[in-house]
PyMOL Python script that loads the backbone (N, CA, C, O; Angstrom):
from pymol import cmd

cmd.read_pdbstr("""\
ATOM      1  N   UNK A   1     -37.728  -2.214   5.951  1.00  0.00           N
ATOM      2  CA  UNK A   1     -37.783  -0.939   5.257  1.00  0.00           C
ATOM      3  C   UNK A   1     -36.379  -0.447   4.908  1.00  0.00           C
ATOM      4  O   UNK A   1     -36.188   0.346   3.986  1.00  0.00           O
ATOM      5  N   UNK A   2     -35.322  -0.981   5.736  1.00  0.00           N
ATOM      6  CA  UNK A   2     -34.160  -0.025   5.796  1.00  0.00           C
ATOM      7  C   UNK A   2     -33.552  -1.139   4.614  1.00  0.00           C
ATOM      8  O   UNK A   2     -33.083  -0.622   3.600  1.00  0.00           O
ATOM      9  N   UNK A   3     -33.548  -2.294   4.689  1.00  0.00           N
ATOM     10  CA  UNK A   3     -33.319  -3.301   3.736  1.00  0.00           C
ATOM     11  C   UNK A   3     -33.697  -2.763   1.933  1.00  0.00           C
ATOM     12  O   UNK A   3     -33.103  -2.593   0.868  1.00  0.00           O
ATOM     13  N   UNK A   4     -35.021  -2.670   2.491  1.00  0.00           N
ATOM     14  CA  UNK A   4     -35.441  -2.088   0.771  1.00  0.00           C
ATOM     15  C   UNK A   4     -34.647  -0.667   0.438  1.00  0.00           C
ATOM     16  O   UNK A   4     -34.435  -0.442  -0.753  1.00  0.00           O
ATOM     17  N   UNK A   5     -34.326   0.023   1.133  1.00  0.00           N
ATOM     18  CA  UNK A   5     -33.840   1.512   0.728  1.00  0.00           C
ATOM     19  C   UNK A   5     -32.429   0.965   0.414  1.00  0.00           C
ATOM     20  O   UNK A   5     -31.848   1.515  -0.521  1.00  0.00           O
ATOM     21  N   UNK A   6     -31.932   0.179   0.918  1.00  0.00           N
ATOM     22  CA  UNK A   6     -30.902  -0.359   0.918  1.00  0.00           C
ATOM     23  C   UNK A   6     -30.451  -0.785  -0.841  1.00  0.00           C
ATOM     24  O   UNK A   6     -29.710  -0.170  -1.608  1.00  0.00           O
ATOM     25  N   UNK A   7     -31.146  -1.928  -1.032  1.00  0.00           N
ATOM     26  CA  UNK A   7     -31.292  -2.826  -2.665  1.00  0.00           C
ATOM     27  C   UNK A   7     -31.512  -1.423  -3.723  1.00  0.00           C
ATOM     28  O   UNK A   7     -30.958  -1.371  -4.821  1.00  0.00           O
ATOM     29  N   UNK A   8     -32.552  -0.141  -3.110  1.00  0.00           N
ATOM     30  CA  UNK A   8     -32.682   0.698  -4.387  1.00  0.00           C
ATOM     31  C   UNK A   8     -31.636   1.428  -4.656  1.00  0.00           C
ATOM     32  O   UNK A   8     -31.370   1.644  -5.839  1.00  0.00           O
ATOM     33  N   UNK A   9     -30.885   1.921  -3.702  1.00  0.00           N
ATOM     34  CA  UNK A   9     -29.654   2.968  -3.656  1.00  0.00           C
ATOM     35  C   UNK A   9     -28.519   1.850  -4.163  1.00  0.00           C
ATOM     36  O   UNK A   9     -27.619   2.343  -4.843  1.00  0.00           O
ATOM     37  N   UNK A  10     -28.442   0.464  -3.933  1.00  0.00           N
ATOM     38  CA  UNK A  10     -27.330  -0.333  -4.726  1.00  0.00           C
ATOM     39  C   UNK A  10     -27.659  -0.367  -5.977  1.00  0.00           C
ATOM     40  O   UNK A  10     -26.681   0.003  -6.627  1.00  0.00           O
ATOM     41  N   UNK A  11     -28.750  -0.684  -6.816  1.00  0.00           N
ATOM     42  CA  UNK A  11     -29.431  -0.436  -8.055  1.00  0.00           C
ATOM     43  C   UNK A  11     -29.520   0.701  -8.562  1.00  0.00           C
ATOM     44  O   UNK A  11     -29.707   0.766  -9.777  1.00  0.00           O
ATOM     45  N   UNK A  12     -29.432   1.699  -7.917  1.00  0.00           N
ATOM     46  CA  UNK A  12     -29.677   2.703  -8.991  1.00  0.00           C
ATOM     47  C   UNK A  12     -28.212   3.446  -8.883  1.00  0.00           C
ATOM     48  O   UNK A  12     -28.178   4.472  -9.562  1.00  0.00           O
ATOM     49  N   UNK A  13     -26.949   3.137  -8.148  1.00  0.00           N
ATOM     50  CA  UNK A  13     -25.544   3.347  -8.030  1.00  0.00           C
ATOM     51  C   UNK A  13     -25.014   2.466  -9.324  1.00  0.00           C
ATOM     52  O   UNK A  13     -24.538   3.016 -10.317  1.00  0.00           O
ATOM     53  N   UNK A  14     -25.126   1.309  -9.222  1.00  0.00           N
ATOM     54  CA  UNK A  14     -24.712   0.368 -10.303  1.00  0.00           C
ATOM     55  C   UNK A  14     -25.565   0.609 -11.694  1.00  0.00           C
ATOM     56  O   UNK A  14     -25.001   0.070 -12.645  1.00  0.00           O
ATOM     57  N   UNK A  15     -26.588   1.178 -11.986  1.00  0.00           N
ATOM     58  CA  UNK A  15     -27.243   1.483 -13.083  1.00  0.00           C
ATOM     59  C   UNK A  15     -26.834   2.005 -13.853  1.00  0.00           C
ATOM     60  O   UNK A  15     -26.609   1.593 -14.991  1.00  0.00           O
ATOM     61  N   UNK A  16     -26.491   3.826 -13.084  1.00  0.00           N
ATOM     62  CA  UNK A  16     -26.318   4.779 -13.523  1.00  0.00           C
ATOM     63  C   UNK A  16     -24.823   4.930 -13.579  1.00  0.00           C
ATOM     64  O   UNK A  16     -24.438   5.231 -14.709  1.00  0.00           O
ATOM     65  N   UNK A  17     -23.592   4.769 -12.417  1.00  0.00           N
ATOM     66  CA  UNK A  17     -22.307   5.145 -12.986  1.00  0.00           C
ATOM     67  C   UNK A  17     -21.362   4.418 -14.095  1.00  0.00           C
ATOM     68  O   UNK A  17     -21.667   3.274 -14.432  1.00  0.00           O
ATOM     69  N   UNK A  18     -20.570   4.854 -14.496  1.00  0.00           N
ATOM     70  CA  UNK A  18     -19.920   4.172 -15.343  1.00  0.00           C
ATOM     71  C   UNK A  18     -18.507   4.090 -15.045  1.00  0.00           C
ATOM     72  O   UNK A  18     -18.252   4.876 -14.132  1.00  0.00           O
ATOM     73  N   UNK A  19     -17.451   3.440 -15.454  1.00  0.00           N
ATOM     74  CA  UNK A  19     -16.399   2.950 -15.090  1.00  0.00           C
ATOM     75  C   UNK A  19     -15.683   3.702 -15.077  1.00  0.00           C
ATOM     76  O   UNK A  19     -15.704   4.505 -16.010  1.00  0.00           O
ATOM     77  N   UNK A  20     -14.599   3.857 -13.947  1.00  0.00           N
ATOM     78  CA  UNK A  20     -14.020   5.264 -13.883  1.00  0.00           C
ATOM     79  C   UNK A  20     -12.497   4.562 -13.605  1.00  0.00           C
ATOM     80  O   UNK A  20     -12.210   3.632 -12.852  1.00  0.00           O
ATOM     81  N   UNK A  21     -11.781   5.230 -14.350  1.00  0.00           N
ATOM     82  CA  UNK A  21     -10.301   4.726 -14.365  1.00  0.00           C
ATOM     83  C   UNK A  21      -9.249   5.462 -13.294  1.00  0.00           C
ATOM     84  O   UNK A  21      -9.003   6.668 -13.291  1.00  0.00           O
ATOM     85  N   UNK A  22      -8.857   4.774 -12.666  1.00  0.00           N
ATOM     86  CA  UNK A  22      -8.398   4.869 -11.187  1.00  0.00           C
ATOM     87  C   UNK A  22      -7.121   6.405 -11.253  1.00  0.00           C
ATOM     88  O   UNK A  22      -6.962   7.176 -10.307  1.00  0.00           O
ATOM     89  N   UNK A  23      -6.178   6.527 -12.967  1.00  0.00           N
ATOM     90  CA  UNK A  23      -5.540   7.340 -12.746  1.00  0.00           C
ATOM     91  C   UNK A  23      -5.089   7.101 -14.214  1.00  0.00           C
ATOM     92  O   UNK A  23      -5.395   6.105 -14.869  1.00  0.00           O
ATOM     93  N   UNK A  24      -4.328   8.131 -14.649  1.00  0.00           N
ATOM     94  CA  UNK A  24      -3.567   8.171 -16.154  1.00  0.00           C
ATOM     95  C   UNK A  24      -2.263   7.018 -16.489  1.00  0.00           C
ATOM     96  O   UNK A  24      -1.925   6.499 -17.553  1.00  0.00           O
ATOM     97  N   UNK A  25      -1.762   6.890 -15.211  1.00  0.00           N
ATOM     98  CA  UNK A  25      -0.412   5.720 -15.153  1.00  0.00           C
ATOM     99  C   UNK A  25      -0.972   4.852 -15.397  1.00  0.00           C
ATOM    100  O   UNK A  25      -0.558   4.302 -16.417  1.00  0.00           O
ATOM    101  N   UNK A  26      -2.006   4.273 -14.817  1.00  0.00           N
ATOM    102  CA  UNK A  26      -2.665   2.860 -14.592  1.00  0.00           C
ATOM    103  C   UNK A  26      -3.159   2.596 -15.560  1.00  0.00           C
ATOM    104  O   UNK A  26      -3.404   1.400 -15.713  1.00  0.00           O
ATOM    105  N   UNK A  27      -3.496   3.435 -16.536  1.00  0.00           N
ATOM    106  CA  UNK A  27      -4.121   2.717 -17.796  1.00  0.00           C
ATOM    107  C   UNK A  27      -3.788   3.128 -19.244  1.00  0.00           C
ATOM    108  O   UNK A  27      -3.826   2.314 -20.167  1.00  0.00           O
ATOM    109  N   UNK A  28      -3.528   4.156 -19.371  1.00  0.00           N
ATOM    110  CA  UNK A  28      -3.100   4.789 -20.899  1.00  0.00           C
ATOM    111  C   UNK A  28      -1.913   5.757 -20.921  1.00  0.00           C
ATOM    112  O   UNK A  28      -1.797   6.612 -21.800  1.00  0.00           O
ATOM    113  N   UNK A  29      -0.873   5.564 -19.737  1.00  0.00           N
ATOM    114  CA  UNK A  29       0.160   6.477 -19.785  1.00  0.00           C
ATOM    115  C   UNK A  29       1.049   6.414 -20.808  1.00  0.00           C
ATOM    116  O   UNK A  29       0.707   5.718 -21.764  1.00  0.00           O
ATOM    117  N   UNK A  30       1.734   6.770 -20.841  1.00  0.00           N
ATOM    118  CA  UNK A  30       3.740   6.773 -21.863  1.00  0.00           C
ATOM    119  C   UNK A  30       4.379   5.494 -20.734  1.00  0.00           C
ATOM    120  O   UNK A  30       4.011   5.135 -19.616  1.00  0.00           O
ATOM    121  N   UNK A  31       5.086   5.211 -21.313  1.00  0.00           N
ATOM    122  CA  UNK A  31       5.836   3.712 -21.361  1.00  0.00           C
ATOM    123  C   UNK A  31       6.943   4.558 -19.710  1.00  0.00           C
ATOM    124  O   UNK A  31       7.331   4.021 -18.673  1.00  0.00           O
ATOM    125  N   UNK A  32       7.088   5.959 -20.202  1.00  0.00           N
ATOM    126  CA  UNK A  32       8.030   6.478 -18.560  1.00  0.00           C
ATOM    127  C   UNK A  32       7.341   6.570 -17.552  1.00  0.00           C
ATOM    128  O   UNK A  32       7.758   6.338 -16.417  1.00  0.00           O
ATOM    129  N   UNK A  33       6.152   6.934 -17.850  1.00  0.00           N
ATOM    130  CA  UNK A  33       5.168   7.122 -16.758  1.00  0.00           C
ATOM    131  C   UNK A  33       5.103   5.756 -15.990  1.00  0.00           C
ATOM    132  O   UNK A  33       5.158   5.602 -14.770  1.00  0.00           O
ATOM    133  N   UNK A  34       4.966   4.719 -17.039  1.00  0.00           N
ATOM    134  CA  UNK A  34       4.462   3.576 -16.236  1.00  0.00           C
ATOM    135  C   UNK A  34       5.290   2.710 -15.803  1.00  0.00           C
ATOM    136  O   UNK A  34       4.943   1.827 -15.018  1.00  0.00           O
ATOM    137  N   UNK A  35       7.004   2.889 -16.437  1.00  0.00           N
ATOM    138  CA  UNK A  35       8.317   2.633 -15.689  1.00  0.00           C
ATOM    139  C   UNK A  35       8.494   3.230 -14.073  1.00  0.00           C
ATOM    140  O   UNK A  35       8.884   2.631 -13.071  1.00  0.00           O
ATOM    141  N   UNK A  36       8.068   4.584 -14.236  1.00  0.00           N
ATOM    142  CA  UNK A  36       7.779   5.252 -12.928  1.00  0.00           C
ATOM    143  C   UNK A  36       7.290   4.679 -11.625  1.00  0.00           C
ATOM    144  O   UNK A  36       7.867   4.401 -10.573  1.00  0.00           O
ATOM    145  N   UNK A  37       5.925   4.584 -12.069  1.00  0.00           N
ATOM    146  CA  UNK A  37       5.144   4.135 -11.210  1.00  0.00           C
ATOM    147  C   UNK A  37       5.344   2.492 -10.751  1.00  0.00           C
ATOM    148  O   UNK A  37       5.416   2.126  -9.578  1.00  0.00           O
ATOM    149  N   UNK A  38       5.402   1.789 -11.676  1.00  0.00           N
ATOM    150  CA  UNK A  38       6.113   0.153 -11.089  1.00  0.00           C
ATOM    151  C   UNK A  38       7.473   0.823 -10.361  1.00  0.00           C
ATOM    152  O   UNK A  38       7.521   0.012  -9.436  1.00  0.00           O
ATOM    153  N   UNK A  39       8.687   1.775 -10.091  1.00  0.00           N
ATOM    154  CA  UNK A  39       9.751   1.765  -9.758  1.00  0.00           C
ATOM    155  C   UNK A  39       9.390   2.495  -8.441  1.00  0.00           C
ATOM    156  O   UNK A  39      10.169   2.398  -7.493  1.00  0.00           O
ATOM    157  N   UNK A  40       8.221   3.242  -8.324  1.00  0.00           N
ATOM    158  CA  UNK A  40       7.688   3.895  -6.865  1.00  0.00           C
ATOM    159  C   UNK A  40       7.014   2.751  -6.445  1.00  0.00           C
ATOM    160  O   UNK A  40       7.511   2.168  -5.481  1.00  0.00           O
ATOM    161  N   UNK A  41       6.401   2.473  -6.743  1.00  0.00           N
ATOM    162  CA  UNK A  41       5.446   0.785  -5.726  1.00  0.00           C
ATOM    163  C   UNK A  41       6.477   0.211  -5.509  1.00  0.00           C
ATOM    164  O   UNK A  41       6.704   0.293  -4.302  1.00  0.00           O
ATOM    165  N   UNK A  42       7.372  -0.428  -6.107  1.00  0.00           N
ATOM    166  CA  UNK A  42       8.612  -1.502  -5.698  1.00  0.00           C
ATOM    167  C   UNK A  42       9.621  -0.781  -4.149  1.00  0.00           C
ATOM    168  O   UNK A  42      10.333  -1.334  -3.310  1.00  0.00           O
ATOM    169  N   UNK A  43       9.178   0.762  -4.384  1.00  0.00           N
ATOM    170  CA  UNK A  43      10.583   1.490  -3.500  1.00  0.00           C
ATOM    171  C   UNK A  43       9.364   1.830  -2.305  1.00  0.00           C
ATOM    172  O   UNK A  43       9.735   1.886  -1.133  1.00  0.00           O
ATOM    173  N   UNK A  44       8.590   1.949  -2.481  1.00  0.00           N
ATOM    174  CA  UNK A  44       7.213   2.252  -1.323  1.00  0.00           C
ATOM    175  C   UNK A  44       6.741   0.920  -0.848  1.00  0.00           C
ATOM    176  O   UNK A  44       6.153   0.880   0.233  1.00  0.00           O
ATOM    177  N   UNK A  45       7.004  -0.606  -1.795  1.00  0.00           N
ATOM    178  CA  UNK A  45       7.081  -1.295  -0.987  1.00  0.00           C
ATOM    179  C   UNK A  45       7.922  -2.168   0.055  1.00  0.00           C
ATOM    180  O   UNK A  45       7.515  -2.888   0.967  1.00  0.00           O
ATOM    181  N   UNK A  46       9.484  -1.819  -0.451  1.00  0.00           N
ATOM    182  CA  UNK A  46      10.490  -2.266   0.393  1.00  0.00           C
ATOM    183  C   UNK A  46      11.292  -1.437   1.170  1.00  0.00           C
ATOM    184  O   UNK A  46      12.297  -1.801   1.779  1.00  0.00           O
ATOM    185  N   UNK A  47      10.746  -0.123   1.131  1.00  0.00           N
ATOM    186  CA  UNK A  47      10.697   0.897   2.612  1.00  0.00           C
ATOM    187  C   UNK A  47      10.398   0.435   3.833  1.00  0.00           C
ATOM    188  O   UNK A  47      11.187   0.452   4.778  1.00  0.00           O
ATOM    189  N   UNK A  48       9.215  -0.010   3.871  1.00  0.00           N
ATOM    190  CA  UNK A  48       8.602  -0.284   5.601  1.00  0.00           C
ATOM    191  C   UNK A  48       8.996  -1.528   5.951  1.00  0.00           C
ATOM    192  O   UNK A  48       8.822  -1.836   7.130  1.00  0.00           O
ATOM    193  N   UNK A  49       9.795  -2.827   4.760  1.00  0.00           N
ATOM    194  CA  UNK A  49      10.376  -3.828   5.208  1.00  0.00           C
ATOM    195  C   UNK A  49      11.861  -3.323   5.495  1.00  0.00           C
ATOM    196  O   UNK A  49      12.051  -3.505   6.697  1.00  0.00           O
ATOM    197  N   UNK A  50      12.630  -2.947   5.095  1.00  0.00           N
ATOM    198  CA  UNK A  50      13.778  -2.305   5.096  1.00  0.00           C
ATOM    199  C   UNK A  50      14.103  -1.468   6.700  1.00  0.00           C
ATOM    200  O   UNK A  50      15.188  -1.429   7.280  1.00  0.00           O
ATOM    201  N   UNK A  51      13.180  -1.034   7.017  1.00  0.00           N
ATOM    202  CA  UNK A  51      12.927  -0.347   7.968  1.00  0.00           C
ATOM    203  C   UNK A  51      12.272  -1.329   9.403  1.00  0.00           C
ATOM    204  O   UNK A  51      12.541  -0.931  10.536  1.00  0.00           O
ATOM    205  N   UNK A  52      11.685  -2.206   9.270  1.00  0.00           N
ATOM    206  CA  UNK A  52      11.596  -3.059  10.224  1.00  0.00           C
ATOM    207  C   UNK A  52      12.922  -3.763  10.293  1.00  0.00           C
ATOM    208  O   UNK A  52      13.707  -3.528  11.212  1.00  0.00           O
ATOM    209  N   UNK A  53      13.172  -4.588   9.375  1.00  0.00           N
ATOM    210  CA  UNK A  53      14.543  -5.248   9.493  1.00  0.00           C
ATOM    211  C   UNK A  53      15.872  -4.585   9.843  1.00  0.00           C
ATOM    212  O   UNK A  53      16.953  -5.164   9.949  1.00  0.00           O
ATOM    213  N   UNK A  54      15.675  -3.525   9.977  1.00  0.00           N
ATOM    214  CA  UNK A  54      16.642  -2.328  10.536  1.00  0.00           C
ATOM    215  C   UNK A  54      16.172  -2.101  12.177  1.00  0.00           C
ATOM    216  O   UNK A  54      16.860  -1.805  13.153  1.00  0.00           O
ATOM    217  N   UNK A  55      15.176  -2.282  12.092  1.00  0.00           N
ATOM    218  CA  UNK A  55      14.570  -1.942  13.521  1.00  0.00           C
ATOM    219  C   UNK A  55      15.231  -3.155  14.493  1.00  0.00           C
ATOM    220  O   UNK A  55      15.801  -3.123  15.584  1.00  0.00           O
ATOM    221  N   UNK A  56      14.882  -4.216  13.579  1.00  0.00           N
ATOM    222  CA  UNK A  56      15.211  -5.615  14.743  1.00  0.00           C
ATOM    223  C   UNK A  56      17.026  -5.121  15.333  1.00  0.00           C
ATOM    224  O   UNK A  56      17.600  -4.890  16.397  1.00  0.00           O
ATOM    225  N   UNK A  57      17.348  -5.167  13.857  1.00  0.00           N
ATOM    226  CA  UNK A  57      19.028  -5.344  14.475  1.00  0.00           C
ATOM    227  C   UNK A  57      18.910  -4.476  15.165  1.00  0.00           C
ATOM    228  O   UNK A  57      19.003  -4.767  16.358  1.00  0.00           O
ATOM    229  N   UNK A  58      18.734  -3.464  14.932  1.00  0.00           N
ATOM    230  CA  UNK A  58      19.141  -2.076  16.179  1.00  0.00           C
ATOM    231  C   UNK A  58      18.932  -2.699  17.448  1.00  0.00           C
ATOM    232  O   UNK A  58      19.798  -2.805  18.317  1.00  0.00           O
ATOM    233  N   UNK A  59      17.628  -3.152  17.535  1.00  0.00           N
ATOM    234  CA  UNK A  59      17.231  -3.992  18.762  1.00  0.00           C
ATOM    235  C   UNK A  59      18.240  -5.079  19.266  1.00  0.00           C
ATOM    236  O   UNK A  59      18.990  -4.978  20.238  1.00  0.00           O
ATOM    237  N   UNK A  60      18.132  -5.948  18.565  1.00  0.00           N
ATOM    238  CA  UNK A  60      19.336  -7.329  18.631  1.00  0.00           C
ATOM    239  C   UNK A  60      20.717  -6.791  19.171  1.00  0.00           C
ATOM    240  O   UNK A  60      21.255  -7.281  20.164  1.00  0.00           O
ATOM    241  N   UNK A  61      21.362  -5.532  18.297  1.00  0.00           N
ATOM    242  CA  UNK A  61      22.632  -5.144  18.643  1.00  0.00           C
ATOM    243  C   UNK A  61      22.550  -4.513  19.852  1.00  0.00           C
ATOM    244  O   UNK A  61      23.666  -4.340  20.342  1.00  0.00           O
ATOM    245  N   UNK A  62      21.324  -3.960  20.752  1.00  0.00           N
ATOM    246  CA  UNK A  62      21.348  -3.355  22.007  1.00  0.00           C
ATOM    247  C   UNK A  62      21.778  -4.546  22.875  1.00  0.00           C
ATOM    248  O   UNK A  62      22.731  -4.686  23.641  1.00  0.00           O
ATOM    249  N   UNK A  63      20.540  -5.551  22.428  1.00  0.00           N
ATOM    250  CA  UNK A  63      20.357  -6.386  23.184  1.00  0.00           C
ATOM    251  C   UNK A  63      21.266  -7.676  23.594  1.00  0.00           C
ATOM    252  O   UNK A  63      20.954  -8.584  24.364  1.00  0.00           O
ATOM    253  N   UNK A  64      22.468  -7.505  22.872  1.00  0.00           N
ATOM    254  CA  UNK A  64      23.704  -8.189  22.203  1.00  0.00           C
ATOM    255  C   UNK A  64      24.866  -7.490  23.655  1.00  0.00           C
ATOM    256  O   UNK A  64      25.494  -7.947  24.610  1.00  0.00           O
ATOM    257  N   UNK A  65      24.633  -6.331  23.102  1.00  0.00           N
ATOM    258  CA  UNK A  65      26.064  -5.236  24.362  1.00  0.00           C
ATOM    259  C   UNK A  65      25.169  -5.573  25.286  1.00  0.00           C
ATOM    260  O   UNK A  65      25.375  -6.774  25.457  1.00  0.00           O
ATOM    261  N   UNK A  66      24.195  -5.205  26.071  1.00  0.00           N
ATOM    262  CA  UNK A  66      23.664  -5.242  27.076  1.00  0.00           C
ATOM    263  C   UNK A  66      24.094  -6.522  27.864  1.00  0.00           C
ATOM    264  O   UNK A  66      24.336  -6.340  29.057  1.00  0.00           O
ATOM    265  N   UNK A  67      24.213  -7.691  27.411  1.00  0.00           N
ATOM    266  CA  UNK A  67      24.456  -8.967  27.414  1.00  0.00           C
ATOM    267  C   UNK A  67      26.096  -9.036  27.842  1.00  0.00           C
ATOM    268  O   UNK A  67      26.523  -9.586  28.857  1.00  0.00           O
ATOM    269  N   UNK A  68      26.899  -8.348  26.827  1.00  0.00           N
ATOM    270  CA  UNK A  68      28.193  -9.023  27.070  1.00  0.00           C
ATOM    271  C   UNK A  68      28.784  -7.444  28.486  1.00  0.00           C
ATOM    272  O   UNK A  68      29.605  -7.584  29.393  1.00  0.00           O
ATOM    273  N   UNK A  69      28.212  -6.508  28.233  1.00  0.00           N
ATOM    274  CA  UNK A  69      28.595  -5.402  29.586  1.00  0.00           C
ATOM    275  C   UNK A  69      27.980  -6.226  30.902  1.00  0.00           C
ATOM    276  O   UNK A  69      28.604  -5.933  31.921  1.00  0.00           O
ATOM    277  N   UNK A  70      27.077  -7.031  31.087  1.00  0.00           N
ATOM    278  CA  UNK A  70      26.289  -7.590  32.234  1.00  0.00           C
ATOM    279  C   UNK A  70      27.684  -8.859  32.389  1.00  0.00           C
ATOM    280  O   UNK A  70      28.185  -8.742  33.508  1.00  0.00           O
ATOM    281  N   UNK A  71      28.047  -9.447  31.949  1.00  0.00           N
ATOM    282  CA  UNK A  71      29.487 -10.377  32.524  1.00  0.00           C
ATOM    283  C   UNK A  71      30.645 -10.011  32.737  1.00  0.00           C
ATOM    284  O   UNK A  71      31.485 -10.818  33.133  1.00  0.00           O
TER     285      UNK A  71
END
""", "prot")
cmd.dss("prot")
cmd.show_as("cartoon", "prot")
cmd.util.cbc("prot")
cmd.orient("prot")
């Protein structure tokens, strides 16, 4: 039963909506808009690497003095 309620609510979701465009950048912006947005994804994605690889050394360089103060 829960199966069949299941198939009608996927069928009648896919029937009835129609395609909905995720945002104005992504599909029909101005040429700045969409310079923009590729230049925020590129900087939102090499933040949290930037920031780990910052993390290690910090780590490494503790773990470096810790090392040469212990002899």
């Amino acid at each position: 039963m829960n199966y069949f309620r299941t198939i009608i609510l996927s069928l009648t979701v896919f029937s009835v909506s129609s395609p909905l465009i995720a945002c104005a950048v992504c599909g029909v912006g101005k040429e700045e808009s969409r310079l923009a947005f590729i230049l925020t994804t590129g900087i939102l994605t090499i933040t949290p690497l930037i920031m780990l690889v910052g993390g290690a050394y910090y780590v490494y360089g503790r773990y470096k003095d810790q090392n040469v103060n212990d002899d």
